[in-house]
Backbone bond lengths (Angstrom), bond angles and torsions (degrees), N, CA, C in turn:
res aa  C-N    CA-C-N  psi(-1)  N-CA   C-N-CA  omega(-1)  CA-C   N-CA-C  phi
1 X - - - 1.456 - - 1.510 109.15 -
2 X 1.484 119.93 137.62 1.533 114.11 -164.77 1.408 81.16 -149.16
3 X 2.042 142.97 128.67 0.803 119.24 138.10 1.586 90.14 129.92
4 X 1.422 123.24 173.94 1.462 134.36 -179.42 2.083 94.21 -87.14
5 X 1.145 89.97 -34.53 2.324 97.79 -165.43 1.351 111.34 -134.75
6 X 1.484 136.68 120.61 1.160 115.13 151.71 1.030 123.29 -103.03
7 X 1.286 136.53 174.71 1.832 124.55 -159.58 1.688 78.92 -164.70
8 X 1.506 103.61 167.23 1.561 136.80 176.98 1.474 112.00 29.48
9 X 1.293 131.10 76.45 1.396 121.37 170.56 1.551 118.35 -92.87
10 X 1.007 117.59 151.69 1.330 132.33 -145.21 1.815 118.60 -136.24
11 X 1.247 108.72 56.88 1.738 84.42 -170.91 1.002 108.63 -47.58
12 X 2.040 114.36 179.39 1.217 139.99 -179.28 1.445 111.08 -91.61
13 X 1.211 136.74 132.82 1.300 150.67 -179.48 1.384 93.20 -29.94
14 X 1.762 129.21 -66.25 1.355 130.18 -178.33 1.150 116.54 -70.44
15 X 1.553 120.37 27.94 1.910 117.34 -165.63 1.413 124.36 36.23
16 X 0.956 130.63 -10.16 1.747 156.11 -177.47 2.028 88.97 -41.89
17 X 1.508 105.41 -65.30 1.449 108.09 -165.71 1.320 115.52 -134.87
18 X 1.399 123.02 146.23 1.656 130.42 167.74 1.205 107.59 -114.02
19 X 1.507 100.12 134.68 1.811 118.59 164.69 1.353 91.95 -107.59
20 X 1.420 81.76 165.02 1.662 121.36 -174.62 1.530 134.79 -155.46
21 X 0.857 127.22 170.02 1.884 114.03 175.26 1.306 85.34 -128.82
22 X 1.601 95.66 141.84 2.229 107.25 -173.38 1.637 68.23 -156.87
23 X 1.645 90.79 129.15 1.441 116.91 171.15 2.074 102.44 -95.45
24 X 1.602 93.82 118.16 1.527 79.76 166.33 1.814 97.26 -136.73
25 X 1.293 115.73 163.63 1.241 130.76 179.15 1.883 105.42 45.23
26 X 1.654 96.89 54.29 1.239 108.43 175.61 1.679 129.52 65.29
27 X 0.992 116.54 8.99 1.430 140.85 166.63 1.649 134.59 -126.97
28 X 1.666 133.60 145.54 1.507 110.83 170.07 1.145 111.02 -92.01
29 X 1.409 98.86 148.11 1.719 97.93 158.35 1.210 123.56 -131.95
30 X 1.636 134.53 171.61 1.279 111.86 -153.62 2.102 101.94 -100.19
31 X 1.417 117.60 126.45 1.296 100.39 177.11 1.938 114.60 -131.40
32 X 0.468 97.69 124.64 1.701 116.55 -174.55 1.974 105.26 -82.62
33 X 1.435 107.33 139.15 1.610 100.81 -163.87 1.686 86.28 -162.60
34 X 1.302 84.79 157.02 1.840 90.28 -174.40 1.166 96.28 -86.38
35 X 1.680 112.20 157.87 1.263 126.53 175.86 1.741 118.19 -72.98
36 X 1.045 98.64 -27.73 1.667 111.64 162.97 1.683 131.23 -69.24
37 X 1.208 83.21 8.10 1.734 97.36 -172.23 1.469 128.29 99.93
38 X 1.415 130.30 -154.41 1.136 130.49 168.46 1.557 98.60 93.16
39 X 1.702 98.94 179.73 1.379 97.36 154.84 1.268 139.38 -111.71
40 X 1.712 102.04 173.44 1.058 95.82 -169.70 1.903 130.64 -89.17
41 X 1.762 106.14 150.53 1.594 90.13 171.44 1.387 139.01 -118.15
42 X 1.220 116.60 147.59 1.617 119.89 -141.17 1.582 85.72 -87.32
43 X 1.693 122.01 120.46 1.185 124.96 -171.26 1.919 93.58 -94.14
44 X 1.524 118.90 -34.05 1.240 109.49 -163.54 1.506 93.49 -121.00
45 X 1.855 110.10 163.46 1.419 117.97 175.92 1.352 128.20 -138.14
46 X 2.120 135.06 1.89 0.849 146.41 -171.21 1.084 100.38 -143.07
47 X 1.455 114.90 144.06 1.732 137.35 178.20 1.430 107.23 59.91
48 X 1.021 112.97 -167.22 2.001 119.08 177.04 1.074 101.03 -96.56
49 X 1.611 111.47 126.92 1.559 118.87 155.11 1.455 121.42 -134.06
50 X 1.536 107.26 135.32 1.091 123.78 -150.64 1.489 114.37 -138.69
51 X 1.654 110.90 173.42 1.586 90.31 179.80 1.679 138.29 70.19
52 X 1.327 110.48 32.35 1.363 107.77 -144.45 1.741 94.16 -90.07
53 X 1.405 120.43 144.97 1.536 101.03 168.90 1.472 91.68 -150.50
54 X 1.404 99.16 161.00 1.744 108.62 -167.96 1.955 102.40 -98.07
55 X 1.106 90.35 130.09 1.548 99.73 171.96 1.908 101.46 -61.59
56 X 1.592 96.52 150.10 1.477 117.33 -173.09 1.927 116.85 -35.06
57 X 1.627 105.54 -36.73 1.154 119.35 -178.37 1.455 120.45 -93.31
58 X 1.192 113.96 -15.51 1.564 137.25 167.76 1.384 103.15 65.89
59 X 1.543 108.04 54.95 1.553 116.50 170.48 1.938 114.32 -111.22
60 X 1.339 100.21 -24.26 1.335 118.99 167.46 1.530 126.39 -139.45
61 X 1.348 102.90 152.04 1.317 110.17 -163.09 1.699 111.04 -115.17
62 X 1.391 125.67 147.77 1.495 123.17 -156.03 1.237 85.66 -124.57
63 X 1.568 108.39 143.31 1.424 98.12 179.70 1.920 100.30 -153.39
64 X 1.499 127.65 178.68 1.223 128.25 165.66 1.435 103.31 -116.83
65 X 1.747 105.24 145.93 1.700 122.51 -176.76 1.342 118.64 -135.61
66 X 1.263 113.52 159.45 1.665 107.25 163.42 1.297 101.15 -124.83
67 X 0.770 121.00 10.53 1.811 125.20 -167.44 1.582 105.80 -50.99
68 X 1.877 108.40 -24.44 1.815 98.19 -176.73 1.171 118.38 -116.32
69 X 2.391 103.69 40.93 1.134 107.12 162.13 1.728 93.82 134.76
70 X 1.426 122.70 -156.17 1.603 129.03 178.42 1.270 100.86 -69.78
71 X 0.936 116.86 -58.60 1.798 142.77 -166.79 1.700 94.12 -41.75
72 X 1.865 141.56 106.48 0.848 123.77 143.93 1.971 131.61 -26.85
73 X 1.040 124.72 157.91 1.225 111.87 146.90 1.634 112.07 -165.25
74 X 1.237 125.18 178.55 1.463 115.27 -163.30 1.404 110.65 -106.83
75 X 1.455 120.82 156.55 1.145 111.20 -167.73 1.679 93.50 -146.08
76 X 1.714 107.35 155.18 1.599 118.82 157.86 1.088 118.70 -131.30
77 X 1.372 122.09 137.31 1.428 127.23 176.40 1.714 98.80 -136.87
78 X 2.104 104.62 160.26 1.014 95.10 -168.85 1.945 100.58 -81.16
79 X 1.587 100.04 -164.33 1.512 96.90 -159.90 1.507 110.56 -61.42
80 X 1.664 112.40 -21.79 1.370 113.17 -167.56 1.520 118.95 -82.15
81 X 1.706 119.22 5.11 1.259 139.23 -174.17 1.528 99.80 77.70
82 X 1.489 130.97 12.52 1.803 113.55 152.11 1.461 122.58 -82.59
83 X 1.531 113.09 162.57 1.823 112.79 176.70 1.630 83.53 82.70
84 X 1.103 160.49 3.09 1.555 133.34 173.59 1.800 105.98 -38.64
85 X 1.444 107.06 107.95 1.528 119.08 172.92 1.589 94.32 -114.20
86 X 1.662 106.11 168.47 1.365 132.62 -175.06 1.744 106.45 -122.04
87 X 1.450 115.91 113.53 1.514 106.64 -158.32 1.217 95.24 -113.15
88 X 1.809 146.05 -0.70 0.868 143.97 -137.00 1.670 114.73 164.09
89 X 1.324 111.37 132.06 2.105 102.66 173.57 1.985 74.49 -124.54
90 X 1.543 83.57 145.13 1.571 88.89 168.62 1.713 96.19 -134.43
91 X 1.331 106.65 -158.73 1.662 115.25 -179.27 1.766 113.35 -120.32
92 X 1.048 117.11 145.39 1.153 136.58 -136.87 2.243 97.22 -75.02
93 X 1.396 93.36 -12.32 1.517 99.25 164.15 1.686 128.28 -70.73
94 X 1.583 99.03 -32.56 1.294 119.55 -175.20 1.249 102.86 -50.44
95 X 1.605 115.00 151.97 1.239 133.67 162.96 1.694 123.35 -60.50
96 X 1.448 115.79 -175.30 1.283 95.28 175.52 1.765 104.62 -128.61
97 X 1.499 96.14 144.53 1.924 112.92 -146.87 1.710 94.15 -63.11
98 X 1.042 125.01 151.24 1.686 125.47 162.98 1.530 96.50 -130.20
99 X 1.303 109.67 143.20 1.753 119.21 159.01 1.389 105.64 -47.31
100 X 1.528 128.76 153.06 1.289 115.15 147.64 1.719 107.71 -132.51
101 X 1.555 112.30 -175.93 1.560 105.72 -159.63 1.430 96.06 -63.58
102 X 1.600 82.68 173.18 1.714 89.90 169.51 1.711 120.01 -75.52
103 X 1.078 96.68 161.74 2.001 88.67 -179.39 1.602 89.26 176.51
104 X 1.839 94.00 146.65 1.376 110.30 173.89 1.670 117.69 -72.67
């Protein structure tokens, strides 16, 4: 347990790891923790991020942010929380993005 809430957990394709969004000091952020216990580590640190889901190979993780303002927008980073890129701003109606398998 990390945080006042946790919301959306997500194992890893290889069960190895779970993300999650745990709101602390009034915001979520995204943190990933072994299923065996221990603690947990805080992959993200500005605006709300939420929604986190692991790509098919469980090398990167997809997630939703506000970090570049009101305006949600989507973001991937790899599993260890480096590379955080912005692939997308959507509107605050939008759904929330999931990986899906691979396919031609």
């Amino acid at each position: 347990y990390n945080g006042t809430y946790n919301t959306d957990p997500q194992w890893s394709p290889c069960g190895d790891r779970i993300v999650y969004a745990g709101r602390t000091d009034g915001q979520f952020q995204v943190f990933s923790i072994s299923p065996e216990g221990g603690d947990p580590i805080q992959l993200t640190c500005s605006g709300n991020n939420e929604n986190p889901s692991w790509s098919p190979d469980g090398r990167q993780i997809l997630f939703s942010s506000t970090r570049t303002g009101h305006e949600k927008a989507l973001f991937v980073m790899y599993a260890d929380g480096r590379g955080q890129r912005m692939l997308l701003r959507y509107s605050n109606g939008a759904g929330i993005a999931n990986w899906g398998p691979n396919r031609f």
